[in-house]
C-alpha positions as CSV (number, residue, x, y, z in Angstrom):
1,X,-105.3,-131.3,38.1
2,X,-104.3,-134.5,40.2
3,X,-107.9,-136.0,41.2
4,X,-108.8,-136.1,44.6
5,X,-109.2,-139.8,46.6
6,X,-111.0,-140.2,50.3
7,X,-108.7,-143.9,50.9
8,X,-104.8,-145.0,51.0
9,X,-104.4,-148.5,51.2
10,X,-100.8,-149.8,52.1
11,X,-99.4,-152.9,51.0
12,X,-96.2,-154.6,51.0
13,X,-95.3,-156.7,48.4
14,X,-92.0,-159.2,47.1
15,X,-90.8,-157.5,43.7
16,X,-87.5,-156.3,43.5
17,X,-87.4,-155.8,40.0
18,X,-87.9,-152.4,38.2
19,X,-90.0,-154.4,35.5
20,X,-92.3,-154.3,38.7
21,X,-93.9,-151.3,37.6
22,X,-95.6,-152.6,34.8
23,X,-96.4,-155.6,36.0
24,X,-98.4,-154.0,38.5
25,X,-100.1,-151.9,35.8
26,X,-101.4,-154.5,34.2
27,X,-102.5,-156.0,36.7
28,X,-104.5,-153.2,38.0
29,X,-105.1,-152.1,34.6
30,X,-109.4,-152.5,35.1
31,X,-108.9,-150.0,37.8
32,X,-106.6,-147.0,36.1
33,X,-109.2,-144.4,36.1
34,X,-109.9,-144.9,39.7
35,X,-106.8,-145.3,41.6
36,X,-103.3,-143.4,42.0
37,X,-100.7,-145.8,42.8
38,X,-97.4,-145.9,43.7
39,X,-94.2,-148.2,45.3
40,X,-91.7,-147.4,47.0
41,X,-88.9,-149.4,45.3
42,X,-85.9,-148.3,48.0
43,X,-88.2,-149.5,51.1
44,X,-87.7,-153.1,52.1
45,X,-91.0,-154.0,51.8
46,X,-91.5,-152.7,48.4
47,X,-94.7,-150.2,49.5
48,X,-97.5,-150.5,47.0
49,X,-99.2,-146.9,48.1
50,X,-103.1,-147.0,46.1
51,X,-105.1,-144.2,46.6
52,X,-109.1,-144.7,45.8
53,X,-112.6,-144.1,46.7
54,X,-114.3,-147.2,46.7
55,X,-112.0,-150.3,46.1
56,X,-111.2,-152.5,49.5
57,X,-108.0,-154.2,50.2
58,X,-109.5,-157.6,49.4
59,X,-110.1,-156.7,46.1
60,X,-106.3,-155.4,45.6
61,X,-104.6,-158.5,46.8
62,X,-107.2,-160.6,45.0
63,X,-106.0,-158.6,41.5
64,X,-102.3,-158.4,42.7
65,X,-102.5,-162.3,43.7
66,X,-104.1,-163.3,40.5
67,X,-101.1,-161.3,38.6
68,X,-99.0,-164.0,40.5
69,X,-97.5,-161.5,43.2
70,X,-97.2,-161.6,47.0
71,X,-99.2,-158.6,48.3
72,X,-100.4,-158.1,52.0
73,X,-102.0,-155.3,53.8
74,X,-99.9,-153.2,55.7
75,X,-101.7,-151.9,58.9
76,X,-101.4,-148.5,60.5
């Protein structure tokens, strides 16, 4: 059963790499039991897609930034 999450946060990000997908892991790794994420390699803006409960935006980029990747909030 996929596990439920009350937030989507949207970013976009600079990776064009396939290799991307496990960078990000590890980055995030601290927060694998309480997120869902995804990107969306064919967009342009290579969509990071994170579904949680409690984590903010600021705490994403600060993770994704300290893996050494570009990573900005995409707004609504």
């Amino acid at each position: 059963m996929r596990k439920q999450f009350e937030n989507v946060l949207v970013f976009k990000t600079d990776k064009k790499v396939l290799t991307y997908q496990e960078m990000i892991q590890e980055a995030l790794v601290e927060y694998k039991d309480e997120i869902s994420w995804t990107v969306d390699m064919d967009d342009q803006d290579k969509v990071l897609r994170i579904e949680c409960n409690s984590l903010s935006p600021e705490e994403i980029i600060h993770k994704m930034k300290q893996a050494e990747f570009f990573c900005e909030e995409l707004e609504d």
